[in-house]
C-alpha positions in Angstrom: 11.8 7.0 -0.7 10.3 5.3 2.7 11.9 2.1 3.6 10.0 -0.4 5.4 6.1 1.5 4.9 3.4 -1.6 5.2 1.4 -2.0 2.0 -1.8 -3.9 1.8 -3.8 -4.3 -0.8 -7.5 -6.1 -0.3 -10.0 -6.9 -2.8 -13.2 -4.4 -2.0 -15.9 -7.0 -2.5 -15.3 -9.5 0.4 -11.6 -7.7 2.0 -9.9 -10.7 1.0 -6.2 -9.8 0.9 -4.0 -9.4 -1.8 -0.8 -7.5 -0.6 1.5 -7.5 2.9 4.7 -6.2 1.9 7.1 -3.9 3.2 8.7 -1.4 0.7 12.1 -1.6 -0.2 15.1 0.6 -0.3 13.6 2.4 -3.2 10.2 3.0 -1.9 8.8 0.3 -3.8 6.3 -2.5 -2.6 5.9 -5.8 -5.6 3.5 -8.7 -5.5 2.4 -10.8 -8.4 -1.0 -11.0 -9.2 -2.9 -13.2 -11.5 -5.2 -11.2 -13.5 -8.6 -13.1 -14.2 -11.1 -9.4 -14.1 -10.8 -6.1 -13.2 -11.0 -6.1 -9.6 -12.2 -2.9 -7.6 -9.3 -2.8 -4.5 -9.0 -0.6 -0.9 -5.2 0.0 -0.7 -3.6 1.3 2.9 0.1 2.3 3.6 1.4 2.9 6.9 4.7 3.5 8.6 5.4 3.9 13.0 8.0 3.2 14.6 9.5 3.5 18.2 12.1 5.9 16.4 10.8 9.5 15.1 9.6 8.2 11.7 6.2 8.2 12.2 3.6 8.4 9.4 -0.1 9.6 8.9 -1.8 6.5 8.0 -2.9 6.9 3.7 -6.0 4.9 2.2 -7.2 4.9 -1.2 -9.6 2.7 -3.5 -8.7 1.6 -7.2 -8.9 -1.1 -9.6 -6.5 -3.8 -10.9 -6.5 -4.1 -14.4 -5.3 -5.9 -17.3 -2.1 -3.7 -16.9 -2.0 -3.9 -13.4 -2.3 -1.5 -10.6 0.9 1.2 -9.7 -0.1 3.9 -7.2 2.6 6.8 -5.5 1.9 7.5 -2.2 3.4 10.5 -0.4 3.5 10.2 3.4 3.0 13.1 6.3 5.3 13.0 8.3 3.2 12.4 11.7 2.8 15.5 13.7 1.9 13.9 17.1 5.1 12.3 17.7 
């Protein structure tokens, strides 16, 4: 698990937001949502630091349902460093 990666979570229609967190000890990043529709989302997870954990940037699209939305990312480790 990556500690402190930067999720955000943005609806894809107008890019309003609907996540900023960091991710716990466990890897794992938790908002509530209020489900009114299925909502088409652009997802991004990032994690640099001034220290040698440096991660390629990840992106992906998806869609919040009734049951919610769960995604695992797996980060590179950044190469340029």
């Amino acid at each position: 698990p990556i500690q402190y990666a930067r999720v955000g979570i943005y609806k894809e229609s107008d890019g309003t937001q609907l996540m900023n967190e960091e991710t716990d000890g466990n890897g794992d990043a938790v908002e509530a949502y209020t489900y009114t529709s299925d909502t088409d989302i652009k997802v991004r997870v990032r994690k640099s630091s001034a220290s040698s954990d440096r991660y390629v940037p990840y992106s992906t699209v998806g869609t919040i349902t009734s049951s919610g939305y769960s995604l695992t990312v797996i980060l590179t480790e950044d190469p340029n460093i």
